[in-house]
VOVEX-561662 format. One line per field, with one value per atom (N, C-alpha, C): atom name; residue in three letters; x, y, z. Coordinates in nm, 4 decimals, decimal comma. Layout:
# VOVEX-561662
name: CA / ...
resn: ALA / ...
c1: X / ...
c2: Y / ...
c3: Z / ...
***
This chain:
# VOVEX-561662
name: N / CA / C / N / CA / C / N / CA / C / N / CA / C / N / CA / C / N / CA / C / N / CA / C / N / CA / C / N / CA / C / N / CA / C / N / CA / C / N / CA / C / N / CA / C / N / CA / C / N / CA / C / N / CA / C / N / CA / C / N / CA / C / N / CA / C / N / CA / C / N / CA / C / N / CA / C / N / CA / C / N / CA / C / N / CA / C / N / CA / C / N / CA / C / N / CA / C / N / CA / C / N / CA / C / N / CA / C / N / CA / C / N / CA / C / N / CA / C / N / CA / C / N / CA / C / N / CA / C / N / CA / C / N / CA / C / N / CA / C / N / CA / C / N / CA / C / N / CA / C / N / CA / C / N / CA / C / N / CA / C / N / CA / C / N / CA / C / N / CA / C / N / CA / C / N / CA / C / N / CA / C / N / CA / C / N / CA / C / N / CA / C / N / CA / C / N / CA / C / N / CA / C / N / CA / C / N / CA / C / N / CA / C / N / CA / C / N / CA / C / N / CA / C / N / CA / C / N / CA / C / N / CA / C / N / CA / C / N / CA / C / N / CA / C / N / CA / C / N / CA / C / N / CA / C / N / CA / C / N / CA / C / N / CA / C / N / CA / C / N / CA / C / N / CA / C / N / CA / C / N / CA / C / N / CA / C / N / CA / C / N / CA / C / N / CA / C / N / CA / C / N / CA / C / N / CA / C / N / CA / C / N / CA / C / N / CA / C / N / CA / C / N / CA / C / N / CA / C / N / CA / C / N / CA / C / N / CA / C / N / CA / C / N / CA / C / N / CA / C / N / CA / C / N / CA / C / N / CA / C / N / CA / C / N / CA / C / N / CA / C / N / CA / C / N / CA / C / N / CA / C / N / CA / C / N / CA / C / N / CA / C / N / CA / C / N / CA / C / N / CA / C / N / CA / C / N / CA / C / N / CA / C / N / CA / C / N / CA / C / N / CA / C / N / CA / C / N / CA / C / N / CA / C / N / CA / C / N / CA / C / N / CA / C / N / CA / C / N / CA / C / N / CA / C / N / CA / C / N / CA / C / N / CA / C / N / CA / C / N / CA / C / N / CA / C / N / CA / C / N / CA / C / N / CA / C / N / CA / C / N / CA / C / N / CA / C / N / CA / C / N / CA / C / N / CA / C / N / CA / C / N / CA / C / N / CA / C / N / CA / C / N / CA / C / N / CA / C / N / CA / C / N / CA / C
resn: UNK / UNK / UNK / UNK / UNK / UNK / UNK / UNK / UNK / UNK / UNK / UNK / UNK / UNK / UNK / UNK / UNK / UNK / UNK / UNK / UNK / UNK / UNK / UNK / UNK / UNK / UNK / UNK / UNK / UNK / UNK / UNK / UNK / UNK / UNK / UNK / UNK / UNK / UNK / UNK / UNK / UNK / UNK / UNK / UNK / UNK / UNK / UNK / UNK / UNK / UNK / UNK / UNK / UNK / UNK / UNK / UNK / UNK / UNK / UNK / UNK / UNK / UNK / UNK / UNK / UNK / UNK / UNK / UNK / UNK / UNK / UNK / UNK / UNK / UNK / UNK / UNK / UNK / UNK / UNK / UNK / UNK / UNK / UNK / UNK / UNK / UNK / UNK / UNK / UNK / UNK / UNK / UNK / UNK / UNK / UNK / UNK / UNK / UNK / UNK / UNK / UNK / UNK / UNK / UNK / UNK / UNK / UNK / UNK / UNK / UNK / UNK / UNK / UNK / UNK / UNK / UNK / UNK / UNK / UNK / UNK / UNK / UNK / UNK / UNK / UNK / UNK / UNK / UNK / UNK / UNK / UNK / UNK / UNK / UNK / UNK / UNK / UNK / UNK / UNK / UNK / UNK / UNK / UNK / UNK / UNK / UNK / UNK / UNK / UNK / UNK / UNK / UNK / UNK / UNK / UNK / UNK / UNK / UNK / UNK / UNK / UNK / UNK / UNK / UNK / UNK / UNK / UNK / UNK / UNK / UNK / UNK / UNK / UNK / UNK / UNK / UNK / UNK / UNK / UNK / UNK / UNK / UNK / UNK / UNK / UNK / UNK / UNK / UNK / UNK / UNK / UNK / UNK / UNK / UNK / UNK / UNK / UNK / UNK / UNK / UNK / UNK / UNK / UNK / UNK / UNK / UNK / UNK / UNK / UNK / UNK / UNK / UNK / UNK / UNK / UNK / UNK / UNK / UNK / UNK / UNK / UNK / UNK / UNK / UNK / UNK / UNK / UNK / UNK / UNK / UNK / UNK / UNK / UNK / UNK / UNK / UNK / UNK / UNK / UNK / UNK / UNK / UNK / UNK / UNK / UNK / UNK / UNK / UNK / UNK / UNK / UNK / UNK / UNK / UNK / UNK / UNK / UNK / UNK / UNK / UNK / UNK / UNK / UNK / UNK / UNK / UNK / UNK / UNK / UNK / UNK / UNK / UNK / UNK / UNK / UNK / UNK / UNK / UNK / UNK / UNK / UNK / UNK / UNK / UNK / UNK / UNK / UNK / UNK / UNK / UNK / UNK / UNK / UNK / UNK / UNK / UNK / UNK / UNK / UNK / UNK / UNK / UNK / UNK / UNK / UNK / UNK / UNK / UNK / UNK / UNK / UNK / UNK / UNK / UNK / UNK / UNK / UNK / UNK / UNK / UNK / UNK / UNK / UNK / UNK / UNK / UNK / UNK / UNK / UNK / UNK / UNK / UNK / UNK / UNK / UNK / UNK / UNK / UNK / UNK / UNK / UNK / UNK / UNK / UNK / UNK / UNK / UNK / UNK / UNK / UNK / UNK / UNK / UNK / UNK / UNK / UNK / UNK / UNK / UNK / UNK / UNK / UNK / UNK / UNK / UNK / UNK / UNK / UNK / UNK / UNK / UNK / UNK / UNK / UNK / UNK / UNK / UNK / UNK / UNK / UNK / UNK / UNK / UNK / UNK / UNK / UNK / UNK / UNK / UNK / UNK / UNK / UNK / UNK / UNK / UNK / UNK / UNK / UNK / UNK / UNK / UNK / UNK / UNK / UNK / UNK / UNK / UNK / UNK / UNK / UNK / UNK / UNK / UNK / UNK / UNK / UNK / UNK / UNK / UNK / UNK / UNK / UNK / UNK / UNK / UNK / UNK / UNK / UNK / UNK / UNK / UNK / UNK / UNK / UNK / UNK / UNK / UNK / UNK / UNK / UNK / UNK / UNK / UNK / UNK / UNK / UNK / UNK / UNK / UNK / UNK / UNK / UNK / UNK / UNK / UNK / UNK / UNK / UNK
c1: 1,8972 / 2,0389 / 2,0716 / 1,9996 / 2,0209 / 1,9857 / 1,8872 / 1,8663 / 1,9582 / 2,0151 / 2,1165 / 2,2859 / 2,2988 / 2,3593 / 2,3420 / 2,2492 / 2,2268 / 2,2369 / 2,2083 / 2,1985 / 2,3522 / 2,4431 / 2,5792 / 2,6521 / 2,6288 / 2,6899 / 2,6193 / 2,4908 / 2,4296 / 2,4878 / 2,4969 / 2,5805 / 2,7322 / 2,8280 / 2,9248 / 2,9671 / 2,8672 / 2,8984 / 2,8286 / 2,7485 / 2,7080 / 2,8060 / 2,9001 / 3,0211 / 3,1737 / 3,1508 / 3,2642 / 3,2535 / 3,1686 / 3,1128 / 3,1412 / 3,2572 / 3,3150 / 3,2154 / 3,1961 / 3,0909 / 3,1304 / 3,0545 / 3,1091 / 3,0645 / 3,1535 / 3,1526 / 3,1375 / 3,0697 / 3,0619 / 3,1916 / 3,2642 / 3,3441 / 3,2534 / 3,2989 / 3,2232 / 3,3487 / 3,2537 / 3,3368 / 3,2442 / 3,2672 / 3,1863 / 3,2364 / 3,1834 / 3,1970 / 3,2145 / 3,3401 / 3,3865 / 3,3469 / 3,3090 / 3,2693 / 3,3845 / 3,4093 / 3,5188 / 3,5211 / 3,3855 / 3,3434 / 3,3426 / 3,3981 / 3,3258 / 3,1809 / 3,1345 / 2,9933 / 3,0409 / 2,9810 / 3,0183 / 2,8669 / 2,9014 / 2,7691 / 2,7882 / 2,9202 / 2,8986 / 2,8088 / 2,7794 / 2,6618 / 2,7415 / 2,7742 / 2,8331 / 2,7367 / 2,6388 / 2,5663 / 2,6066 / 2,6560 / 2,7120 / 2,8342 / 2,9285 / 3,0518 / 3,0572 / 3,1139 / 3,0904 / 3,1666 / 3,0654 / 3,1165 / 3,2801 / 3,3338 / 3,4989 / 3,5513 / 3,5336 / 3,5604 / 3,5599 / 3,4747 / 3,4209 / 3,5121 / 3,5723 / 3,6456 / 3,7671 / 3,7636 / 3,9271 / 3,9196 / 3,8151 / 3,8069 / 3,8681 / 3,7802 / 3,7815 / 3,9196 / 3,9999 / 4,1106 / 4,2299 / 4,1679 / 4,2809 / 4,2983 / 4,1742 / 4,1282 / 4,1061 / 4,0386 / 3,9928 / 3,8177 / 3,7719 / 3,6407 / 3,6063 / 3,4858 / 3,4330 / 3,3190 / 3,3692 / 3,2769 / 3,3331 / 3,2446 / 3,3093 / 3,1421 / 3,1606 / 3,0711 / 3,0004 / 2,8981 / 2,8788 / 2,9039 / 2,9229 / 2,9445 / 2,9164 / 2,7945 / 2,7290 / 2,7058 / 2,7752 / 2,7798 / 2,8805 / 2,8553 / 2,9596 / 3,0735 / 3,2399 / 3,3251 / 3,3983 / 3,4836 / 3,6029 / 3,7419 / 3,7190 / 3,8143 / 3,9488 / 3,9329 / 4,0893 / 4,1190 / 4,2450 / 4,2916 / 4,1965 / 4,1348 / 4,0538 / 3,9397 / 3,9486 / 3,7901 / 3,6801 / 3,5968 / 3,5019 / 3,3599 / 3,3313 / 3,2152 / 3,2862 / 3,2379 / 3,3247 / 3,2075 / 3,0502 / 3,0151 / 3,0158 / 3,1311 / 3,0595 / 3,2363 / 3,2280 / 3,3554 / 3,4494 / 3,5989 / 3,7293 / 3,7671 / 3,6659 / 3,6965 / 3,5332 / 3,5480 / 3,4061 / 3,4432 / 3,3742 / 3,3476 / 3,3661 / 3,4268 / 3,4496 / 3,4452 / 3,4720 / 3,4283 / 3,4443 / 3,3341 / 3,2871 / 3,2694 / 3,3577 / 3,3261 / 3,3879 / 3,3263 / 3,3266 / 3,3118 / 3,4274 / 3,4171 / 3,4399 / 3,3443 / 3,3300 / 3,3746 / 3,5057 / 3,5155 / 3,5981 / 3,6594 / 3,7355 / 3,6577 / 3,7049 / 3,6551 / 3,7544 / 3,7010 / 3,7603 / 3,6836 / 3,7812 / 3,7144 / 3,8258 / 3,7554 / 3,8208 / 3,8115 / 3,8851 / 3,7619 / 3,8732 / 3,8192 / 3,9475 / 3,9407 / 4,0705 / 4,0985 / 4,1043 / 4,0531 / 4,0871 / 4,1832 / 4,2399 / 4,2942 / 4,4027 / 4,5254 / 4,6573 / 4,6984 / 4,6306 / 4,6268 / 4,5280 / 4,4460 / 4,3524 / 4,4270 / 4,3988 / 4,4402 / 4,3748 / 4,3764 / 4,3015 / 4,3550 / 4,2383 / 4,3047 / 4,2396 / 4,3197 / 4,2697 / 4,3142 / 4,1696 / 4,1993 / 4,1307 / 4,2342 / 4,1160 / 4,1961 / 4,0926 / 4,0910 / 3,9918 / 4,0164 / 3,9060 / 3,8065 / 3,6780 / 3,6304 / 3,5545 / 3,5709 / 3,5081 / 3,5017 / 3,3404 / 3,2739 / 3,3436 / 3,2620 / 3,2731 / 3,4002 / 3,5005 / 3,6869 / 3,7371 / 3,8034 / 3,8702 / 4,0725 / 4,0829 / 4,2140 / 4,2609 / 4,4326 / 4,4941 / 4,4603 / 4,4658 / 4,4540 / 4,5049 / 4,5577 / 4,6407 / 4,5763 / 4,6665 / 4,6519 / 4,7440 / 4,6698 / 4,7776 / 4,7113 / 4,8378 / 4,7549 / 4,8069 / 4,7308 / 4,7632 / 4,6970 / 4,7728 / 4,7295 / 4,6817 / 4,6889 / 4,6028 / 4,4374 / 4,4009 / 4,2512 / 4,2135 / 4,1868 / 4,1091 / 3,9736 / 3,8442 / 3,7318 / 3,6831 / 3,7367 / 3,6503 / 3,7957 / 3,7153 / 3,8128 / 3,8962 / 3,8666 / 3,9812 / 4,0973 / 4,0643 / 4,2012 / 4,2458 / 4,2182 / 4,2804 / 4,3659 / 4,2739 / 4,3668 / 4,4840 / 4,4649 / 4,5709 / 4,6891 / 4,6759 / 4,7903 / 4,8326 / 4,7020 / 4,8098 / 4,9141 / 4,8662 / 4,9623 / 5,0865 / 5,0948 / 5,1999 / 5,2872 / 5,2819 / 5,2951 / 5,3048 / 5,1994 / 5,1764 / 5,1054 / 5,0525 / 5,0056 / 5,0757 / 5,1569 / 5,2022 / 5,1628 / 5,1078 / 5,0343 / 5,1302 / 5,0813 / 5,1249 / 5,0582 / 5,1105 / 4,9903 / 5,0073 / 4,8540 / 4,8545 / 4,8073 / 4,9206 / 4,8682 / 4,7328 / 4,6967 / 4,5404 / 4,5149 / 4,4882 / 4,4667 / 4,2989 / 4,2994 / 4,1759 / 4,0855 / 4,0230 / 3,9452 / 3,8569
c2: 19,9612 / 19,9383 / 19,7913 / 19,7170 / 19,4837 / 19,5256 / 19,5891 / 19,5303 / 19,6243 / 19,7013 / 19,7287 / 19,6391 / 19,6525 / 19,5227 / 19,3583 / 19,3430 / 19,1749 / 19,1936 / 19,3612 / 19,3507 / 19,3802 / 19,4364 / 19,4604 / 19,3047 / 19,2183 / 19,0846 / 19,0019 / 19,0180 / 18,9706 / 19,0029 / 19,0921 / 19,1694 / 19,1065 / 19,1257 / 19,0872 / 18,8954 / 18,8784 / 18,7022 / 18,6968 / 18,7570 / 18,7614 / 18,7821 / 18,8843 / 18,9117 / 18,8979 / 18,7726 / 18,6690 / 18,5815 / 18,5370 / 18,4252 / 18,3786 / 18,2638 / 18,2622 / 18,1650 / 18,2293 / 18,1657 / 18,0366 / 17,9328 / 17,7970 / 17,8061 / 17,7708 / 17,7447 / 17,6071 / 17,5479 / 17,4052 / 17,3818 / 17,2437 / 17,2286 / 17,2210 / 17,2670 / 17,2132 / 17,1362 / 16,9835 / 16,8700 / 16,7480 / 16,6448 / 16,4985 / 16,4027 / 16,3642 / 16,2861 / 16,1637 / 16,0606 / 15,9756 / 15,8409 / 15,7510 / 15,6059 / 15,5316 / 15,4766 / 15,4330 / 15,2982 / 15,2037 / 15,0873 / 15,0103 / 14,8850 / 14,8137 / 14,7291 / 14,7146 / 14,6500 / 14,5253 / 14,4479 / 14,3111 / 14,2427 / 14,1881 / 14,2040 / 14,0253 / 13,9443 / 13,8183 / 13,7616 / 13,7917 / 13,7280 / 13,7291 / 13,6148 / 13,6043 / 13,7427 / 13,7733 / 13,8185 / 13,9847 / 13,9894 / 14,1211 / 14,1688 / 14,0438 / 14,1061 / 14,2264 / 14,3208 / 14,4058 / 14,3947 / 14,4032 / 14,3487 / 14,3720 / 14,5098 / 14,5320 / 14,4106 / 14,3539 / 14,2596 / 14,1206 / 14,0663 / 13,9520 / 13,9378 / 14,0642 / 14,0913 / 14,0450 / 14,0796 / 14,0656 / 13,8686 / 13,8326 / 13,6864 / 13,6267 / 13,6183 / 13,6116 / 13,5383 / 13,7174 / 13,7465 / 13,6160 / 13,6005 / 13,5209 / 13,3436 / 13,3052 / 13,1974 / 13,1129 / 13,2182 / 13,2023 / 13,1539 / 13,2230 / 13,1749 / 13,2637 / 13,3191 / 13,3840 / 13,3041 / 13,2370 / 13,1124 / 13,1135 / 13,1492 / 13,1430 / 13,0852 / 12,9615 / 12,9357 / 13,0246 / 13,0541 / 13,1867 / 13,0315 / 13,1038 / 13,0768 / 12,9065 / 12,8698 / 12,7578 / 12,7184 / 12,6746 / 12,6218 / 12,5709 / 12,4171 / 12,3239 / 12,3673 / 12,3596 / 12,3888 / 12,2867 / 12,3144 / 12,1721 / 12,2179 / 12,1619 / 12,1805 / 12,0994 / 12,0136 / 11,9381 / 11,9885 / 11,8469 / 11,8595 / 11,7694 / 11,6801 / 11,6280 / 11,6282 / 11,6866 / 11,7424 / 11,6178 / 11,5961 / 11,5294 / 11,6057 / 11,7239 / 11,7718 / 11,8858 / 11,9035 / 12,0354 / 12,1683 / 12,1162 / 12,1870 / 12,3537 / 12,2499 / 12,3590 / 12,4537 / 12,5298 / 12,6556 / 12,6022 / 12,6380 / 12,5937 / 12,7277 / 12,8104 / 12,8790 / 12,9105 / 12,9568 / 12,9854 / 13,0764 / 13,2241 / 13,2949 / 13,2841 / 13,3597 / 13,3412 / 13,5377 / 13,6153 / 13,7844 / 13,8703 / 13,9484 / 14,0587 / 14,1409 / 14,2797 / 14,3991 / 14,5116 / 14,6420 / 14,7530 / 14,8465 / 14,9278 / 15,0801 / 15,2045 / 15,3003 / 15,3976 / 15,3335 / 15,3898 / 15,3057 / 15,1844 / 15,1547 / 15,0494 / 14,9044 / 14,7683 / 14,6432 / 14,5705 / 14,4803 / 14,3378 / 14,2245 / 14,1570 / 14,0173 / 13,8737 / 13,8136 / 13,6651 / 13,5283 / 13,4517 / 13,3160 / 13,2320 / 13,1181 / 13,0060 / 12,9049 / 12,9322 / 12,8330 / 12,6817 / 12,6439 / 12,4508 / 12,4421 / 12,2819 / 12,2235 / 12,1818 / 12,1687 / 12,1009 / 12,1876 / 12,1726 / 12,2664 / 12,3744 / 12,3452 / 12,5183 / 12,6094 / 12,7184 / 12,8310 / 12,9853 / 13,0567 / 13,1976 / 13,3059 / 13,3542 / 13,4531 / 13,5203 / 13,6816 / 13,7994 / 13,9279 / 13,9795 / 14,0945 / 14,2204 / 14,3114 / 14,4826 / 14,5856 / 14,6180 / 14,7471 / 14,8686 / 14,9922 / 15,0714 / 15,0703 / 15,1076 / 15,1023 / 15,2371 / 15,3544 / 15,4718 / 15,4776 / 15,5265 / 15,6077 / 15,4681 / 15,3294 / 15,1863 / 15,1622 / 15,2199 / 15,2138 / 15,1445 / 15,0672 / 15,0007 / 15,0558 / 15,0485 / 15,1306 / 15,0258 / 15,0927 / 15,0122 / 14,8686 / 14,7925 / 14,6251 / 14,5588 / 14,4887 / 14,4049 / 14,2807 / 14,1855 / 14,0530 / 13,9625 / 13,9287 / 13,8346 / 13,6975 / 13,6024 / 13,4520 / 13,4294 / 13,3652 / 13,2827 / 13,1875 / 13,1236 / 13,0305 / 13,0487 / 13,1426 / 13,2319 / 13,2050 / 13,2576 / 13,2758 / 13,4009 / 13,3929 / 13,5202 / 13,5684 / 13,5135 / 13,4753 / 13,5934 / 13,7019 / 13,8743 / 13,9482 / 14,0648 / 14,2272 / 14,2479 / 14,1881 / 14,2002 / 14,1354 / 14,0069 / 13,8962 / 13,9759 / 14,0480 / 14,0916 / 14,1855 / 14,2847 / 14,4146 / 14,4195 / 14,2376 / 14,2070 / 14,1689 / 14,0520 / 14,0226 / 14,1152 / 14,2078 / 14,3220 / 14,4204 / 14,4500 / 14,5355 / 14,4206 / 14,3309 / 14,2864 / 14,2167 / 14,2494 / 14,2075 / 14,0176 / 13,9832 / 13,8739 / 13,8135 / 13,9319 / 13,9195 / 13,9661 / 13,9035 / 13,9508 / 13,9771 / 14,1164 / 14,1948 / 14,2147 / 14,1675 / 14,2169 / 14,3086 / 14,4088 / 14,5386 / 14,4543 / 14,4651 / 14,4294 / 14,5372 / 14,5835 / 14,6778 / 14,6555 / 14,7784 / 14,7497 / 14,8416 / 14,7936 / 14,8982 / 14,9258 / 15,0832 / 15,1023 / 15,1265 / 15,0710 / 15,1103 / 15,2174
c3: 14,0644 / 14,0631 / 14,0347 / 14,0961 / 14,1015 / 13,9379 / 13,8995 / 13,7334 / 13,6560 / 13,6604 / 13,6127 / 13,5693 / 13,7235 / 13,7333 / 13,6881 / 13,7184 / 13,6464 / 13,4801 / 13,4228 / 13,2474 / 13,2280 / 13,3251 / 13,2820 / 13,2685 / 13,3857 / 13,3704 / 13,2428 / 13,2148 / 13,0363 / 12,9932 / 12,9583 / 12,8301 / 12,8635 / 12,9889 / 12,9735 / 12,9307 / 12,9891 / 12,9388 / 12,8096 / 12,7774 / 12,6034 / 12,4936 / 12,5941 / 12,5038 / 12,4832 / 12,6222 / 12,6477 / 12,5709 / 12,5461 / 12,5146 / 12,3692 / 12,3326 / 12,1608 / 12,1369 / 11,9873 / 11,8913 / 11,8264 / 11,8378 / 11,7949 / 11,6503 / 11,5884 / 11,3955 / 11,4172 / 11,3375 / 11,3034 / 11,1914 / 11,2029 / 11,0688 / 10,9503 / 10,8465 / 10,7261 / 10,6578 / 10,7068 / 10,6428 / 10,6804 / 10,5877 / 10,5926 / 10,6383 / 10,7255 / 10,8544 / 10,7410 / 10,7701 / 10,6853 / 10,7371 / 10,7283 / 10,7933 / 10,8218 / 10,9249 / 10,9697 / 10,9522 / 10,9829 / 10,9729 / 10,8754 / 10,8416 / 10,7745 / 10,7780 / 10,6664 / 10,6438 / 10,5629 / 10,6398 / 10,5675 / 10,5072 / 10,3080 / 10,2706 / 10,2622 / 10,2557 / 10,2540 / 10,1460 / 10,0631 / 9,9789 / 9,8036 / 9,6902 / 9,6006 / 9,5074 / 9,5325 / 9,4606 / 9,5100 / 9,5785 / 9,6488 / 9,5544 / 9,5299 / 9,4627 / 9,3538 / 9,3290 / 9,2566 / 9,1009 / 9,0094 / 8,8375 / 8,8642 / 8,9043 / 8,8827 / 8,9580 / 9,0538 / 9,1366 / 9,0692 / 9,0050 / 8,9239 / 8,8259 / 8,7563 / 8,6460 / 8,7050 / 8,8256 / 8,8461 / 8,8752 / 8,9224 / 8,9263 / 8,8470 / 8,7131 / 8,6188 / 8,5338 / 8,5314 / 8,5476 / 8,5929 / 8,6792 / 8,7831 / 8,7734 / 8,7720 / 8,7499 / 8,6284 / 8,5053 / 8,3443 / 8,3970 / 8,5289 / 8,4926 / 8,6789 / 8,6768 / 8,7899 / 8,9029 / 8,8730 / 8,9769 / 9,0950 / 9,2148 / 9,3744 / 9,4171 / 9,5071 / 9,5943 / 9,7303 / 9,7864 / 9,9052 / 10,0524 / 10,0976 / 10,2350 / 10,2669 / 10,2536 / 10,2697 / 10,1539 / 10,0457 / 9,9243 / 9,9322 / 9,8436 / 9,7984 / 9,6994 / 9,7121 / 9,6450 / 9,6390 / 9,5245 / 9,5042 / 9,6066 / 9,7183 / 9,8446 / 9,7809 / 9,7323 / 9,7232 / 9,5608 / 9,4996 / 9,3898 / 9,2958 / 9,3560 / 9,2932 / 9,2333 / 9,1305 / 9,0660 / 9,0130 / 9,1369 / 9,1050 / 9,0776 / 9,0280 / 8,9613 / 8,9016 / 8,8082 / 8,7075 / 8,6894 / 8,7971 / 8,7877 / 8,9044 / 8,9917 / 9,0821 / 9,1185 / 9,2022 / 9,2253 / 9,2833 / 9,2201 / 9,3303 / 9,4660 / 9,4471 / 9,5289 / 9,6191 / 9,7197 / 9,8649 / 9,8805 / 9,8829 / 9,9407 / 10,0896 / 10,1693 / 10,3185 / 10,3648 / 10,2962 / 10,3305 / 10,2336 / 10,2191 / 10,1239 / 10,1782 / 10,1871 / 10,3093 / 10,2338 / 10,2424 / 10,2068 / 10,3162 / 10,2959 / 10,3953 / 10,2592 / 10,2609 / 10,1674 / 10,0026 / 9,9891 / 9,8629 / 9,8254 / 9,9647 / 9,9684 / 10,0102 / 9,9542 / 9,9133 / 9,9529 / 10,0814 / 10,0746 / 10,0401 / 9,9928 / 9,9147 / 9,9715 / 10,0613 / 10,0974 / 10,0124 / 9,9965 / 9,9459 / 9,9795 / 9,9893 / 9,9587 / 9,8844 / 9,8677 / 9,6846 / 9,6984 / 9,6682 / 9,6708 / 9,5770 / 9,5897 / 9,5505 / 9,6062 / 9,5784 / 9,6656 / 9,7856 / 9,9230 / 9,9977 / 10,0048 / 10,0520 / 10,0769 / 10,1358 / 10,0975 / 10,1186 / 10,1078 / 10,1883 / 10,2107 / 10,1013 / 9,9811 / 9,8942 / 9,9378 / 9,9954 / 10,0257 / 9,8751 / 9,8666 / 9,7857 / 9,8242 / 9,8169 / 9,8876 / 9,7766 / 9,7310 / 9,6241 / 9,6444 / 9,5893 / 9,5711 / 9,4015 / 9,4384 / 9,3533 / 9,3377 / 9,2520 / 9,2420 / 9,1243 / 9,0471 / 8,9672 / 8,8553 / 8,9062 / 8,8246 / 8,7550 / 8,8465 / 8,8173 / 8,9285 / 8,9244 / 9,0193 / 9,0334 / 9,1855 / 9,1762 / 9,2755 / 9,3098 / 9,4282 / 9,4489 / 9,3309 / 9,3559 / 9,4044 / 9,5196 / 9,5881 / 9,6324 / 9,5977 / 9,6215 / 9,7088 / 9,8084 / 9,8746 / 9,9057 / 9,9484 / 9,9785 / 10,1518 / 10,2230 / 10,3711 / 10,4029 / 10,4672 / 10,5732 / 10,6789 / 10,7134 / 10,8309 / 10,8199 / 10,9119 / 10,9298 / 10,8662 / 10,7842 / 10,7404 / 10,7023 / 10,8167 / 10,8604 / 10,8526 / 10,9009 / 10,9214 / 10,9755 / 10,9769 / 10,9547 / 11,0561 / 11,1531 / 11,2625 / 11,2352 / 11,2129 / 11,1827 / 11,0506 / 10,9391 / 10,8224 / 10,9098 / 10,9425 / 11,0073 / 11,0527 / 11,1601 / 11,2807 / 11,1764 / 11,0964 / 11,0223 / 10,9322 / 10,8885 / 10,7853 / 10,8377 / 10,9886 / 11,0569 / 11,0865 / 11,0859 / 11,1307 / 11,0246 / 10,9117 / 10,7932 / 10,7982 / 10,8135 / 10,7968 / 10,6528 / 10,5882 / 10,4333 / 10,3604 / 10,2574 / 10,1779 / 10,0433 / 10,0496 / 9,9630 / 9,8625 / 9,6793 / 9,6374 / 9,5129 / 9,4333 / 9,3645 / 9,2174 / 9,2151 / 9,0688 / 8,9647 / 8,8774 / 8,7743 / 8,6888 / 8,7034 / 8,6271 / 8,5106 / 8,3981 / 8,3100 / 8,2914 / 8,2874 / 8,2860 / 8,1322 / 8,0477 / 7,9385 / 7,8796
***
């Protein structure tokens, strides 16, 4: 009769019991990775340098740049690298520009299948050292982002 009983309550919690489905979906990266290194920048990125300046020269981190207005070597970058960070397909790019006033140029775009999309450019005086301080002033509109049309080839 007990083993009767103990197989009626199996069976009944066997058949209480809802079946878990897994989602089928890809777990998305939330994080940024910061690669910091000039050699990191990605060609669409360089292009947009380029672009901006008439020449793709940025110093990395611990390299000499022309900080003021005064260009005493013409060999080396008016702009330093200060953050290079990627989450899936999105790209930030920091540096700061010398010359009359330094100043922080922030740019974050996507880059998919060697196309670059959503280009925005903004400048501050802010600290814009790593991803927190971007985040903090972008939520508070402290960057004023603006979109730069891009044509694609």
């Amino acid at each position: 009769m007990r083993l009767i009983f103990f197989t009626f309550v199996i069976l009944l919690i066997c058949s209480c019991h809802e079946k878990t489905v897994k989602p089928n979906y890809k777990k998305i990266d939330t994080s940024w990775i910061e690669l910091n290194e000039k050699d990191s920048i990605p060609y669409e990125i360089l292009t947009v340098l380029k672009t901006l300046k008439g020449n793709k020269k940025i110093a990395d981190r611990n390299e000499a740049y022309e900080a003021t207005d005064v260009i005493e070597d013409t060999t080396i970058p008016m702009r330093q690298l200060r953050l290079l960070a990627r989450k899936n397909n999105d790209w930030r790019l920091v540096y700061i520009q010398g010359g009359i006033g330094n100043h922080y140029v922030y740019l974050e775009c996507k880059i998919k299948n060697d196309s670059l999309y959503n280009l925005k450019i903004g400048e501050s005086l802010s600290d814009l050292e790593n991803n927190d301080s971007i985040t903090k002033l972008l939520s508070q509109n402290k960057i004023n982002l603006r979109t730069v049309k891009i044509i694609n080839k």
